[in-house]
Jmol script that loads the backbone (N, CA, C; Angstrom):
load data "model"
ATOM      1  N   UNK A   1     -26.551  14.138  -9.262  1.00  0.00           N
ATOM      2  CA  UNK A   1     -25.935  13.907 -10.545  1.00  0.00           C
ATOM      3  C   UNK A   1     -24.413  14.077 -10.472  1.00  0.00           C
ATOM      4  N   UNK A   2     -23.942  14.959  -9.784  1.00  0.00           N
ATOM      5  CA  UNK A   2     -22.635  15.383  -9.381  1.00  0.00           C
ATOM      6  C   UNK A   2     -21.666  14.117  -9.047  1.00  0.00           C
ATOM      7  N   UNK A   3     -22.685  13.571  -8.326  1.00  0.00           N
ATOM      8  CA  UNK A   3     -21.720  12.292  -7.232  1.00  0.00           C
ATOM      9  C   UNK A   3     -22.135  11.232  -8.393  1.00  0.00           C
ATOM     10  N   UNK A   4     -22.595  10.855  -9.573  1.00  0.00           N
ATOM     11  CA  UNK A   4     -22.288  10.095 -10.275  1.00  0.00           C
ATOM     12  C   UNK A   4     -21.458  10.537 -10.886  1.00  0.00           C
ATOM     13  N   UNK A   5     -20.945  11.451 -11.391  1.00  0.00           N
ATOM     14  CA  UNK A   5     -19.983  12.027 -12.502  1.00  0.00           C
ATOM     15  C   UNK A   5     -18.366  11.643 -11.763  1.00  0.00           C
ATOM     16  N   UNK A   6     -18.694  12.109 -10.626  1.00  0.00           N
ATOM     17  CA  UNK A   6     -17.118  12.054  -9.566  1.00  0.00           C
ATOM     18  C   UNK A   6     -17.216  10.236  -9.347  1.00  0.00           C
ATOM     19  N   UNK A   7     -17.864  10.071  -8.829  1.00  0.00           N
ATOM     20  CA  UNK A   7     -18.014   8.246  -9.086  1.00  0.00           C
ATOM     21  C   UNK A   7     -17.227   7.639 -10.764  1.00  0.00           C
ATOM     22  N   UNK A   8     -17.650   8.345 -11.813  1.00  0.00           N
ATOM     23  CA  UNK A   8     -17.650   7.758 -12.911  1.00  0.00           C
ATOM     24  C   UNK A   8     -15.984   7.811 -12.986  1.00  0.00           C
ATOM     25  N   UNK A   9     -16.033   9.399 -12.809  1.00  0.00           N
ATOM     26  CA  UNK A   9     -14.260   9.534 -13.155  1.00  0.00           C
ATOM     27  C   UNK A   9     -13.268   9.150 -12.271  1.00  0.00           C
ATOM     28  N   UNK A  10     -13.769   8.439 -10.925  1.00  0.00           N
ATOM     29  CA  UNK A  10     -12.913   8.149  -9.973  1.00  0.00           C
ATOM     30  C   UNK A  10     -12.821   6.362 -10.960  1.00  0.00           C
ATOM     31  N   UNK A  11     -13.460   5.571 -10.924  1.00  0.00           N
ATOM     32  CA  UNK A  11     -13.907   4.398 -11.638  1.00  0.00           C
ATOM     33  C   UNK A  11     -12.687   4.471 -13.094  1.00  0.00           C
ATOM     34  N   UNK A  12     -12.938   5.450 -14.090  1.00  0.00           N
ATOM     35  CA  UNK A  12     -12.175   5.743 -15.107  1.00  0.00           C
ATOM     36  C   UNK A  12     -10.892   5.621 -14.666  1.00  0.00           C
ATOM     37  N   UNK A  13     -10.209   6.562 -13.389  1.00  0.00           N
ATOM     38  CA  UNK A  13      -9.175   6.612 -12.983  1.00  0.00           C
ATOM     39  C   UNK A  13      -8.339   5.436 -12.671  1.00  0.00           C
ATOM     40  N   UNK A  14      -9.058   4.687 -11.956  1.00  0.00           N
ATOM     41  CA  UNK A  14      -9.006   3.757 -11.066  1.00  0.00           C
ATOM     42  C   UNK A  14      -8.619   2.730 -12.229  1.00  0.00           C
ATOM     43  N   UNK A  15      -9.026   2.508 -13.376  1.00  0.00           N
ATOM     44  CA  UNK A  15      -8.909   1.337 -14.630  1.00  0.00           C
ATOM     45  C   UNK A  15      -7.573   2.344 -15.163  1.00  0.00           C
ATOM     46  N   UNK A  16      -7.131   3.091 -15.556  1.00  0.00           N
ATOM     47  CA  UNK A  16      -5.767   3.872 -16.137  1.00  0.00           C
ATOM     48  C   UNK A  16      -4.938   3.231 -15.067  1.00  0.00           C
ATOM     49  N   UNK A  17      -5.166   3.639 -14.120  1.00  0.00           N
ATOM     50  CA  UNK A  17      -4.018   3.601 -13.125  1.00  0.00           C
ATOM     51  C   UNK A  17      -3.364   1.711 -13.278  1.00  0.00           C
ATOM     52  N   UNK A  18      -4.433   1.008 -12.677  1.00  0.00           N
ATOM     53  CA  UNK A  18      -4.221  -0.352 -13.155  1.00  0.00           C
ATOM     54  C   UNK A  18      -3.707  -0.654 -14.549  1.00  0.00           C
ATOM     55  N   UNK A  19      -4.028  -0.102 -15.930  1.00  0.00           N
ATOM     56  CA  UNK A  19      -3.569  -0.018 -16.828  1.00  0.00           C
ATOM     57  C   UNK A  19      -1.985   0.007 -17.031  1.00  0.00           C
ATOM     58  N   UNK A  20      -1.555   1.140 -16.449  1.00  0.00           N
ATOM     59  CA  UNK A  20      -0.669   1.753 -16.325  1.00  0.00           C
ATOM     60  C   UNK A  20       0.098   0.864 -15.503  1.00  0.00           C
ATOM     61  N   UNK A  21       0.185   0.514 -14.619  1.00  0.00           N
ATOM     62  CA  UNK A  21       0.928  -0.711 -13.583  1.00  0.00           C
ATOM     63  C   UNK A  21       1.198  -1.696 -14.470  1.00  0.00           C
ATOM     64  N   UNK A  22       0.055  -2.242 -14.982  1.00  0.00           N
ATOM     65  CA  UNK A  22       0.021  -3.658 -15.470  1.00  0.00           C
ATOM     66  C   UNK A  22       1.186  -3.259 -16.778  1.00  0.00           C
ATOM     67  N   UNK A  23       1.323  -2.354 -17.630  1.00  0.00           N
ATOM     68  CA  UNK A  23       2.190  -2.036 -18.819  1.00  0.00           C
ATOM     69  C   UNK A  23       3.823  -1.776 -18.213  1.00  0.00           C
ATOM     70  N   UNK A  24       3.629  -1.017 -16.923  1.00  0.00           N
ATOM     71  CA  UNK A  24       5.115  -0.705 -15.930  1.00  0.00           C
ATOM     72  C   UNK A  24       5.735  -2.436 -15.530  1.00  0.00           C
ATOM     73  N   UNK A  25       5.034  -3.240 -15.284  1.00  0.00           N
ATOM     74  CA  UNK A  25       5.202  -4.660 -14.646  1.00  0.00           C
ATOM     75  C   UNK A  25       5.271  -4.958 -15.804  1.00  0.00           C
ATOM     76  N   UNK A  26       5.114  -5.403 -17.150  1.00  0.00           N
ATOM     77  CA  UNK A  26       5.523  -5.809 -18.338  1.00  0.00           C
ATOM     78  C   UNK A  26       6.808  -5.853 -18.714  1.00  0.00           C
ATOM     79  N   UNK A  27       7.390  -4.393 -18.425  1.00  0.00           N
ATOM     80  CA  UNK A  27       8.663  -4.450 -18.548  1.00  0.00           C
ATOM     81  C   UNK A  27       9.762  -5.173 -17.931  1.00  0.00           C
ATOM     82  N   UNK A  28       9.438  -5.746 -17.185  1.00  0.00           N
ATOM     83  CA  UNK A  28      10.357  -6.796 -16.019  1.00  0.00           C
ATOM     84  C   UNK A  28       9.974  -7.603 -15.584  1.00  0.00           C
ATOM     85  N   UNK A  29       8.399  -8.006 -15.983  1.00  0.00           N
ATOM     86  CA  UNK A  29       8.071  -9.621 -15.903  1.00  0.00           C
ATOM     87  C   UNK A  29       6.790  -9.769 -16.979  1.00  0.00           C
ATOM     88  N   UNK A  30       7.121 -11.707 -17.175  1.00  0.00           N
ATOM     89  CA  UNK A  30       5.866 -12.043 -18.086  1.00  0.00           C
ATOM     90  C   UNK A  30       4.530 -11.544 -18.096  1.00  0.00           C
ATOM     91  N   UNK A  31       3.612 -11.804 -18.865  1.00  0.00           N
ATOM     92  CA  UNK A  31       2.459 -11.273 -18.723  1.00  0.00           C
ATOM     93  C   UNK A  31       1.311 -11.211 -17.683  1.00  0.00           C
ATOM     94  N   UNK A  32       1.893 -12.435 -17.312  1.00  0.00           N
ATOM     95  CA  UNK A  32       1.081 -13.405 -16.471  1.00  0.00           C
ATOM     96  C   UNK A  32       1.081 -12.983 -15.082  1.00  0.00           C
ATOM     97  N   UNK A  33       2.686 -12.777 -15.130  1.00  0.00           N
ATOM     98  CA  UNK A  33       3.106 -12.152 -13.122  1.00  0.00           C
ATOM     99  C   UNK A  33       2.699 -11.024 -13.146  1.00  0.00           C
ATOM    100  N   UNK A  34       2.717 -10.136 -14.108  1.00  0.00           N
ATOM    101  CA  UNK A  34       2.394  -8.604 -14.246  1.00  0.00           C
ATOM    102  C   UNK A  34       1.127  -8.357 -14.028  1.00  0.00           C
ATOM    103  N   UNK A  35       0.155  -9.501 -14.495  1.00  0.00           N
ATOM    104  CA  UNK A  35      -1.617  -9.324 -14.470  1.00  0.00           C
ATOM    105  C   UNK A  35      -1.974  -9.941 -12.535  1.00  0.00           C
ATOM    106  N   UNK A  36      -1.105 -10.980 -12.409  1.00  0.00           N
ATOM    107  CA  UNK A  36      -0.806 -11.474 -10.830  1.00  0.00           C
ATOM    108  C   UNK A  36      -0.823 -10.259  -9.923  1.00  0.00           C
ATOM    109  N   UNK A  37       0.531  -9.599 -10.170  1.00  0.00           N
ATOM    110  CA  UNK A  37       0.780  -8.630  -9.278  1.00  0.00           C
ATOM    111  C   UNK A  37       0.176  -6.965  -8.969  1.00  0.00           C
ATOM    112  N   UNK A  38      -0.694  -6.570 -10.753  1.00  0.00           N
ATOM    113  CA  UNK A  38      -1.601  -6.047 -10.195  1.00  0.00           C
ATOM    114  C   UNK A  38      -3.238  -5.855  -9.091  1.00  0.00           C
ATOM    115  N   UNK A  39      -3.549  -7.137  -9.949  1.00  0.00           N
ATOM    116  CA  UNK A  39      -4.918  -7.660  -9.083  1.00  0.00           C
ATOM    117  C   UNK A  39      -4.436  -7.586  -7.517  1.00  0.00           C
ATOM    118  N   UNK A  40      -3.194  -8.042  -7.654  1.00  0.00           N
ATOM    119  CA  UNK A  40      -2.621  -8.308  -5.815  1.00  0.00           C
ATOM    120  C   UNK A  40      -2.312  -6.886  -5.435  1.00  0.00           C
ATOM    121  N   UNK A  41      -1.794  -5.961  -6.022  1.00  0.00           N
ATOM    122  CA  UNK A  41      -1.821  -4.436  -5.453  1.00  0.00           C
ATOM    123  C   UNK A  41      -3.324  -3.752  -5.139  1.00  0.00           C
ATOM    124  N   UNK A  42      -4.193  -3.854  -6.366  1.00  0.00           N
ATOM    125  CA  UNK A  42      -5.139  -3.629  -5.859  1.00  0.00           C
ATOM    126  C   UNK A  42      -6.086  -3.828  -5.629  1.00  0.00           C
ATOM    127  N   UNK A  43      -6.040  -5.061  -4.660  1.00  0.00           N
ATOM    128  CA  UNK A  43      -6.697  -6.269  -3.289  1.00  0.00           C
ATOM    129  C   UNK A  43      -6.084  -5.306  -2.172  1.00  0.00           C
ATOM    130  N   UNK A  44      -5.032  -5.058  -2.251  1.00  0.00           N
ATOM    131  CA  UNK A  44      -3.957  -4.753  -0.929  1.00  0.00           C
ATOM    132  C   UNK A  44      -4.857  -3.113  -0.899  1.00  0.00           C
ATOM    133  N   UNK A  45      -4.948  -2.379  -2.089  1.00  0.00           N
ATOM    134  CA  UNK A  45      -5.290  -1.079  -1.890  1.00  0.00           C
ATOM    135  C   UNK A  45      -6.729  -1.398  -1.378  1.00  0.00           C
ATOM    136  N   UNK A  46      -7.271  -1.958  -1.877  1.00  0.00           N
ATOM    137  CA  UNK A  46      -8.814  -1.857  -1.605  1.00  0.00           C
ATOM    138  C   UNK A  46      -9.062  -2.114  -0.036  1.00  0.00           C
ATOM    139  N   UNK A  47      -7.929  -3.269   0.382  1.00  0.00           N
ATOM    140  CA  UNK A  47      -7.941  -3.637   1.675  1.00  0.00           C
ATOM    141  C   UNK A  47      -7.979  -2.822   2.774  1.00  0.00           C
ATOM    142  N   UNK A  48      -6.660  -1.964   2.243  1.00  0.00           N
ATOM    143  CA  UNK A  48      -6.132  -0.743   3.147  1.00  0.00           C
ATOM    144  C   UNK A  48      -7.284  -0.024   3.421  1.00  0.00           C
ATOM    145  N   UNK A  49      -7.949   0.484   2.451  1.00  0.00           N
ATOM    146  CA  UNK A  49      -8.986   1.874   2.336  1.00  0.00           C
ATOM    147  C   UNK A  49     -10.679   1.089   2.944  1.00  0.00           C
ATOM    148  N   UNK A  50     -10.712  -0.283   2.771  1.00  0.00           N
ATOM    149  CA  UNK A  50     -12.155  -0.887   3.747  1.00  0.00           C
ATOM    150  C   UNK A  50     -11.925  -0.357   5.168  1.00  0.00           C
ATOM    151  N   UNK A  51     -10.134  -0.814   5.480  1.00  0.00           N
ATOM    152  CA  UNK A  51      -9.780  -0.945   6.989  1.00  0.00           C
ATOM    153  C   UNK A  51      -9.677   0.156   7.295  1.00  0.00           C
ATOM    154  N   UNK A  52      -9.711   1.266   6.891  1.00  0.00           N
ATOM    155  CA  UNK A  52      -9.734   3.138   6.952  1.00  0.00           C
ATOM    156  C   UNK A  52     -11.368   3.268   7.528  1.00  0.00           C
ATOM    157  N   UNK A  53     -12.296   3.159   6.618  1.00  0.00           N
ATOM    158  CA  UNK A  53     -13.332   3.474   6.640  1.00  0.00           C
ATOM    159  C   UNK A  53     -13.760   2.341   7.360  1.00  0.00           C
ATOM    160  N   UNK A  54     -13.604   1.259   7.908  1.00  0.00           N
ATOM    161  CA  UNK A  54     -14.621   0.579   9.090  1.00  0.00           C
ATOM    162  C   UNK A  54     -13.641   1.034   9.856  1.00  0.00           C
ATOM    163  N   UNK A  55     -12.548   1.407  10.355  1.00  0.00           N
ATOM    164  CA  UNK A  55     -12.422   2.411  11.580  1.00  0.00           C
ATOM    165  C   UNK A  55     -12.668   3.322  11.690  1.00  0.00           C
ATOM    166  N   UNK A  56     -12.989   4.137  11.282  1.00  0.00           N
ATOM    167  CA  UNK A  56     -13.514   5.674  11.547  1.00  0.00           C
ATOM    168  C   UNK A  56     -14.925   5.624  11.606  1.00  0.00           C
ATOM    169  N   UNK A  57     -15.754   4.393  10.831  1.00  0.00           N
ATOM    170  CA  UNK A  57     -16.551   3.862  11.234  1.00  0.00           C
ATOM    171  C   UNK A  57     -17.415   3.650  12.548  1.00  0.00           C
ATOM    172  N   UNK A  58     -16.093   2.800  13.005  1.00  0.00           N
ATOM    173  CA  UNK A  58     -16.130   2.388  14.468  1.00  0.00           C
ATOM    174  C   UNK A  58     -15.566   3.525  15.857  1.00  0.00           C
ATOM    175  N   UNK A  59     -15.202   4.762  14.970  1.00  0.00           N
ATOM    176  CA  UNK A  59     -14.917   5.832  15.767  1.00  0.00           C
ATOM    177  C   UNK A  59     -13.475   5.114  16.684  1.00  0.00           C
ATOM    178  N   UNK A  60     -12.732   4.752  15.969  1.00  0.00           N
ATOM    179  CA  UNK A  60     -11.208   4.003  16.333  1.00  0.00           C
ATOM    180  C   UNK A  60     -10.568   5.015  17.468  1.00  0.00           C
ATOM    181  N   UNK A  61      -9.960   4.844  18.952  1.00  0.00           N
ATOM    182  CA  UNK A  61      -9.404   5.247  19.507  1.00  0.00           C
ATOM    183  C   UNK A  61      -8.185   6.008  19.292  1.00  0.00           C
ATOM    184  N   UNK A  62      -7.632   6.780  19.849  1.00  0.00           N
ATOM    185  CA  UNK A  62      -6.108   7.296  19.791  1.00  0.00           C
ATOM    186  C   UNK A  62      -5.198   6.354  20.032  1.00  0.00           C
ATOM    187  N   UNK A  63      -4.043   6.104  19.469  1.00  0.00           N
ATOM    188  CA  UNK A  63      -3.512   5.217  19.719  1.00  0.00           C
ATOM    189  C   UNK A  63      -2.311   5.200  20.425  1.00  0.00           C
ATOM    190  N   UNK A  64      -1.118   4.984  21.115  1.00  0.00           N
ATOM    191  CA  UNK A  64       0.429   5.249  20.955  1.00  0.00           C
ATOM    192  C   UNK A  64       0.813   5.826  19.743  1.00  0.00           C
ATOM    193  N   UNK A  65       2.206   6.593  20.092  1.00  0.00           N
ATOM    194  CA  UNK A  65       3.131   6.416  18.686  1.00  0.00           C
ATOM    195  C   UNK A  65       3.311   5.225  18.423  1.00  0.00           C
ATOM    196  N   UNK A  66       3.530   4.403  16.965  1.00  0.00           N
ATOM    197  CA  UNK A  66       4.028   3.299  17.089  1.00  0.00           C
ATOM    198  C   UNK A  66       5.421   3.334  17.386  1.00  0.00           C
ATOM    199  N   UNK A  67       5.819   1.675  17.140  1.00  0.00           N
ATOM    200  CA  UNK A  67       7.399   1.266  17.738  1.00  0.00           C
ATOM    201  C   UNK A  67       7.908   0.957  16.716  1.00  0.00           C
ATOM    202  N   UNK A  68       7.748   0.036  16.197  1.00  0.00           N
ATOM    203  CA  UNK A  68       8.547  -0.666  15.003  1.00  0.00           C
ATOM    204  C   UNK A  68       8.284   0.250  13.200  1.00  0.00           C
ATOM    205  N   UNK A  69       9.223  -0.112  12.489  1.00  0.00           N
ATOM    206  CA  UNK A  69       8.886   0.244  11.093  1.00  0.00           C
ATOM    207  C   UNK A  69       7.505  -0.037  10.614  1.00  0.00           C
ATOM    208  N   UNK A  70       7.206  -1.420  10.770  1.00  0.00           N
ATOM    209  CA  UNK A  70       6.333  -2.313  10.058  1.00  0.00           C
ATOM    210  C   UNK A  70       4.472  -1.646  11.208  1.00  0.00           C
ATOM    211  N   UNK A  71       4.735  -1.269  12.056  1.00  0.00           N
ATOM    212  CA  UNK A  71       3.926  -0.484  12.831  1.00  0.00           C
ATOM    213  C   UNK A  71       3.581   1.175  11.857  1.00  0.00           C
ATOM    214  N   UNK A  72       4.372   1.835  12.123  1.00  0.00           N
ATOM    215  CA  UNK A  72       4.562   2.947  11.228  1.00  0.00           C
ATOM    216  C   UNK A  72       3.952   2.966   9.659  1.00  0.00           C
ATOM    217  N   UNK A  73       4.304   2.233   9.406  1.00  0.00           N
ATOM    218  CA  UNK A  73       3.753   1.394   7.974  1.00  0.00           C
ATOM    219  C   UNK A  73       2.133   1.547   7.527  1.00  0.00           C
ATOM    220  N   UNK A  74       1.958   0.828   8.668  1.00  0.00           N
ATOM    221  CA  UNK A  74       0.930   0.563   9.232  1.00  0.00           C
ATOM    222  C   UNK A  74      -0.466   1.648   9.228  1.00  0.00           C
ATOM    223  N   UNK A  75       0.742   2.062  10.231  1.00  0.00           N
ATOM    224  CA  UNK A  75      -0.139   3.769  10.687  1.00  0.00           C
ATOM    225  C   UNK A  75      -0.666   4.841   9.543  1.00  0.00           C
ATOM    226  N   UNK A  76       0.633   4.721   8.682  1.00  0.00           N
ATOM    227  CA  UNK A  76       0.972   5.644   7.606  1.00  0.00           C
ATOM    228  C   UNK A  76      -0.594   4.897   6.680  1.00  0.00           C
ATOM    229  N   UNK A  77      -0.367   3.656   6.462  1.00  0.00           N
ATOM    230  CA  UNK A  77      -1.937   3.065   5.713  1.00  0.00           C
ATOM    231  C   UNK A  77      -2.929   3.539   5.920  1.00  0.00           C
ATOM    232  N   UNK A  78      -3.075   3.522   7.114  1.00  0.00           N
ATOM    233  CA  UNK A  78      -4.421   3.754   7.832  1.00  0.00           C
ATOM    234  C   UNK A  78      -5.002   5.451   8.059  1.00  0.00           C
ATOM    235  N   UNK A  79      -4.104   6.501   8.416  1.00  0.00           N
ATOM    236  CA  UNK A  79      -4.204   7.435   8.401  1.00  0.00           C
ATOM    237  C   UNK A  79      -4.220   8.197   7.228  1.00  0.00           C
ATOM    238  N   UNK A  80      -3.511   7.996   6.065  1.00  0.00           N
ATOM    239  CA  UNK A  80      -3.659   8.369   5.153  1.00  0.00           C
ATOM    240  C   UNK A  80      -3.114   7.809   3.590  1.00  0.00           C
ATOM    241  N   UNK A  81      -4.377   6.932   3.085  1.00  0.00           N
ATOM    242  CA  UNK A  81      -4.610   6.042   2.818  1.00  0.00           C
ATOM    243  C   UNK A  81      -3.674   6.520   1.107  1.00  0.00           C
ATOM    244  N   UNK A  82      -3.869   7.640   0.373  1.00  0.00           N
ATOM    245  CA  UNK A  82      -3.405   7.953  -0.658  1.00  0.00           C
ATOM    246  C   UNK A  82      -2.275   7.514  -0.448  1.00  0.00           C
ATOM    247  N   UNK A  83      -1.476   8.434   0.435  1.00  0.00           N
ATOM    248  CA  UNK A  83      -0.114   8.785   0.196  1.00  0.00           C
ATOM    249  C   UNK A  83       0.559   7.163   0.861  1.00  0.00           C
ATOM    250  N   UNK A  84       0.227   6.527   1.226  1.00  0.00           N
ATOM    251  CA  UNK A  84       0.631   5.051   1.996  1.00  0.00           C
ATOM    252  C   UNK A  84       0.755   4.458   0.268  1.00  0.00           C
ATOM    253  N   UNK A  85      -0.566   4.546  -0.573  1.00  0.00           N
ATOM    254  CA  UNK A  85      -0.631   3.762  -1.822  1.00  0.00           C
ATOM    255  C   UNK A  85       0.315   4.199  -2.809  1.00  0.00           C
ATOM    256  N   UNK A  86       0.773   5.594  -2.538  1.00  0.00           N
ATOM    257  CA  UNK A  86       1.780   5.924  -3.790  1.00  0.00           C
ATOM    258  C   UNK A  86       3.301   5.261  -3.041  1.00  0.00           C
ATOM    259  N   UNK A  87       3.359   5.508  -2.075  1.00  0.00           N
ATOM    260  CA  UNK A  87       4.381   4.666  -1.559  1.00  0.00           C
ATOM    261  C   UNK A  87       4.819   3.528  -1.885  1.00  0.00           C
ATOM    262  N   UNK A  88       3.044   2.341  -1.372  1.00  0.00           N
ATOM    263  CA  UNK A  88       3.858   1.358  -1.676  1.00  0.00           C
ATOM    264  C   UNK A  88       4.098   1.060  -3.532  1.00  0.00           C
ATOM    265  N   UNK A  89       3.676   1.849  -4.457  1.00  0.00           N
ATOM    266  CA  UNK A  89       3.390   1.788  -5.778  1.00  0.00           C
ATOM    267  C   UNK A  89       5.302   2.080  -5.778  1.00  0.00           C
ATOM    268  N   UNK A  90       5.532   2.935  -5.240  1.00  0.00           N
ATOM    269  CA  UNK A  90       7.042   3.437  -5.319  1.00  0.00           C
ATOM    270  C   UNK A  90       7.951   2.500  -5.043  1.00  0.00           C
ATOM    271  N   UNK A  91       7.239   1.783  -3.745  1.00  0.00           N
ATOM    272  CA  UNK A  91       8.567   1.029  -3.390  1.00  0.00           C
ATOM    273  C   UNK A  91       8.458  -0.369  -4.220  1.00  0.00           C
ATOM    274  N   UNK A  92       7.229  -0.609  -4.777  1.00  0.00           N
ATOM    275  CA  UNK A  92       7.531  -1.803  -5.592  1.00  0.00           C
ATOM    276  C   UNK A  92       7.914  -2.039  -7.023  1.00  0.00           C
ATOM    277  N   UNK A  93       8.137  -0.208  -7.742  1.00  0.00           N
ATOM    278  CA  UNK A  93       9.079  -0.476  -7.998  1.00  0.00           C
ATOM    279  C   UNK A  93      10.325  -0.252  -8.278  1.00  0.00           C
ATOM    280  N   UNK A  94      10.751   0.319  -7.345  1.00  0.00           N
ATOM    281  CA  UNK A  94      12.270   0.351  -6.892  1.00  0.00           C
ATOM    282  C   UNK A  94      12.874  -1.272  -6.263  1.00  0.00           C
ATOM    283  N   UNK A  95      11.702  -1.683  -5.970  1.00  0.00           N
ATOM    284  CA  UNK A  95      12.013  -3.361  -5.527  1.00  0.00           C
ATOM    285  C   UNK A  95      12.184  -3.971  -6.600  1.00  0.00           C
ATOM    286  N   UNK A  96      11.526  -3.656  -7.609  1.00  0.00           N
ATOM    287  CA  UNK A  96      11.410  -4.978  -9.047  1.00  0.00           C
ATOM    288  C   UNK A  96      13.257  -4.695  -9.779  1.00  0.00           C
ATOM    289  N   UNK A  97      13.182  -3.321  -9.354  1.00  0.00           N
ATOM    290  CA  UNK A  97      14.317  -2.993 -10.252  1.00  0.00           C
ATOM    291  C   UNK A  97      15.887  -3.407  -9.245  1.00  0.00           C
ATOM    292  N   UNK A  98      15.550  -3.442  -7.700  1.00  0.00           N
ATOM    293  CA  UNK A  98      16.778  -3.702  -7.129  1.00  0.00           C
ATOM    294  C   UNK A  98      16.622  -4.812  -5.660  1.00  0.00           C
ATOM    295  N   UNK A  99      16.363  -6.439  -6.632  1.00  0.00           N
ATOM    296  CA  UNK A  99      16.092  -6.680  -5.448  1.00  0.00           C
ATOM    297  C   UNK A  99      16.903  -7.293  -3.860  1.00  0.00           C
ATOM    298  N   UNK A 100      18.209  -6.737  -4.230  1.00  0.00           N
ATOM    299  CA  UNK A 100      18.856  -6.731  -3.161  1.00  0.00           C
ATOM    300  C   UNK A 100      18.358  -5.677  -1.922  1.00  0.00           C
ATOM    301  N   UNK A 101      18.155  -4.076  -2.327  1.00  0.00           N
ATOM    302  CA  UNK A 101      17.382  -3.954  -1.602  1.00  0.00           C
ATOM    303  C   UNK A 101      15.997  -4.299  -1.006  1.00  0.00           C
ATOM    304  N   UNK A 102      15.071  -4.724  -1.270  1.00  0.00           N
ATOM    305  CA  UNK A 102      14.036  -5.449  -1.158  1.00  0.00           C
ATOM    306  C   UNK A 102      13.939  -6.731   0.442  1.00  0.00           C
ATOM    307  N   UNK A 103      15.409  -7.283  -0.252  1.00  0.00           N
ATOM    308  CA  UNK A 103      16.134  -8.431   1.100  1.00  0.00           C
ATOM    309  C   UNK A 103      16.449  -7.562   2.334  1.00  0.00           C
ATOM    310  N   UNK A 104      17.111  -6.516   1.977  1.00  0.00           N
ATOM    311  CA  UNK A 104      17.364  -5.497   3.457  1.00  0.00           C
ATOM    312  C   UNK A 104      15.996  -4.955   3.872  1.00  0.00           C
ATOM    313  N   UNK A 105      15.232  -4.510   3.554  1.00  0.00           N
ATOM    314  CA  UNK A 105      14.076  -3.892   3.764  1.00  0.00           C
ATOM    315  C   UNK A 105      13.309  -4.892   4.580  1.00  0.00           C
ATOM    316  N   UNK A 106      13.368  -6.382   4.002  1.00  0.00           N
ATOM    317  CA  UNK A 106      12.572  -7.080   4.756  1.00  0.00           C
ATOM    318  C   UNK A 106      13.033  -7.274   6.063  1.00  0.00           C
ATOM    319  N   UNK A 107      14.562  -7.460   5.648  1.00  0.00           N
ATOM    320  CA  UNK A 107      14.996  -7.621   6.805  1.00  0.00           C
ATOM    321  C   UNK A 107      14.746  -6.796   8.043  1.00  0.00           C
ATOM    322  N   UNK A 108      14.571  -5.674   7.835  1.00  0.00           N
ATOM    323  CA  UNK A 108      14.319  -4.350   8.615  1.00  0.00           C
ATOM    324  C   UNK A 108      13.247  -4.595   9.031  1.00  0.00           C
ATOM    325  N   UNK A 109      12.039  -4.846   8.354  1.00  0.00           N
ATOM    326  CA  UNK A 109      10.644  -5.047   8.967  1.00  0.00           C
ATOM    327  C   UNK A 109      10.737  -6.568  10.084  1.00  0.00           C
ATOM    328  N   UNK A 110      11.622  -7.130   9.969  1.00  0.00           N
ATOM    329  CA  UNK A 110      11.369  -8.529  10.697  1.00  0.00           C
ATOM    330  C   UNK A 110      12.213  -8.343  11.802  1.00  0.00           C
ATOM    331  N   UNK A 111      13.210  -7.517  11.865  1.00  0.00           N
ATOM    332  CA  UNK A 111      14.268  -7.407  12.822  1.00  0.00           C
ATOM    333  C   UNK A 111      13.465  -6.709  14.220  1.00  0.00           C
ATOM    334  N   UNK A 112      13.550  -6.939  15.600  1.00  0.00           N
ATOM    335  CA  UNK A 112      12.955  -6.906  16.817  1.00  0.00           C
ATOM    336  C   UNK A 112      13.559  -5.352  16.963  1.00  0.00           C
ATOM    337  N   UNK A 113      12.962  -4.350  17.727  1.00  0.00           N
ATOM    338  CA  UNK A 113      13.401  -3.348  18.613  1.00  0.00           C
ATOM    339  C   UNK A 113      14.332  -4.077  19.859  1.00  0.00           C
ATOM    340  N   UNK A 114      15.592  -3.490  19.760  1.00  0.00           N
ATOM    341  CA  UNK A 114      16.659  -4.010  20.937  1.00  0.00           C
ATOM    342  C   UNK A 114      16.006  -2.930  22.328  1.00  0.00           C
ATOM    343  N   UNK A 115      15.081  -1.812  22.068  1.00  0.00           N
ATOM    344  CA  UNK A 115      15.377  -0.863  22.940  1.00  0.00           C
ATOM    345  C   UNK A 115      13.786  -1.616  24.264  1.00  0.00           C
ATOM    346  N   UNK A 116      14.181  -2.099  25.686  1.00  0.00           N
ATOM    347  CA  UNK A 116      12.711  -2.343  26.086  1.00  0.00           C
ATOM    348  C   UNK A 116      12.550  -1.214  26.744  1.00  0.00           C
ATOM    349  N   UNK A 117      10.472  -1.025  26.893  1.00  0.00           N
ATOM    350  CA  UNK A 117      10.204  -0.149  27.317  1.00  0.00           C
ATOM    351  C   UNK A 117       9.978  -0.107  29.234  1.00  0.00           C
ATOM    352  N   UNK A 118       9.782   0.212  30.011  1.00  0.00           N
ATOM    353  CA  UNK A 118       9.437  -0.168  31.074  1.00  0.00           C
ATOM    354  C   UNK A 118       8.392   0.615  31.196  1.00  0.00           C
ATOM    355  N   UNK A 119       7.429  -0.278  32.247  1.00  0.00           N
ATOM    356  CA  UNK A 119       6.232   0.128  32.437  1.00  0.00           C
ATOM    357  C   UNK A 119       5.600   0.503  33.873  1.00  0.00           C
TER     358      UNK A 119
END
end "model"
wireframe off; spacefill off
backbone 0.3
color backbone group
């Protein structure tokens, strides 16, 4: 009975939170992009947290440190799946509100490591 109750209120949560986005995205875009860009956050969350649990699943290896930002990123998703989601909740929107940074950031994720490794 327990694990329906924690089910129920995780479910409850889970509709506020979306709530709550979708009313934050109102303020700086139509209705339409705002209802867009939640469904698309959480596709992306749901995504993250399948790809958590079918690796640990699959009893996923140790890996390297990663190299790049967009690696790290990555890692940060996968290992710990909350704090990756408040992130990216953070950075999108500090993006809506400045999107010059947004252009550097990408840029950062697309830009190559100058440093090679030898093997």
């Amino acid at each position: 009975m327990a694990t329906f109750i924690a089910a129920g209120a995780g479910f409850v949560a889970m509709v506020a939170l979306g709530a709550t986005v979708y009313y934050l995205l109102l303020l700086v875009v139509p209705p339409v992009i705002g209802a867009a860009l939640t469904a698309l956050l959480f596709a992306l969350v749901a995504a993250v947290v399948a790809l958590v649990f079918v690796r640990r699943a699959h009893g996923g290896e140790e890996e390297e440190e990663p190299e790049g930002l967009a690696e790290r990123a990555l890692h940060l998703f996968q290992q710990r799946p909350l704090l990756g989601a408040a992130a990216a909740l953070a950075g999108g929107f500090i993006f809506l509100r400045n999107p010059a940074l947004a252009t550097m950031v990408a840029a950062a994720f697309t830009e190559k490591s100058r440093v090679r490794r030898r093997r």
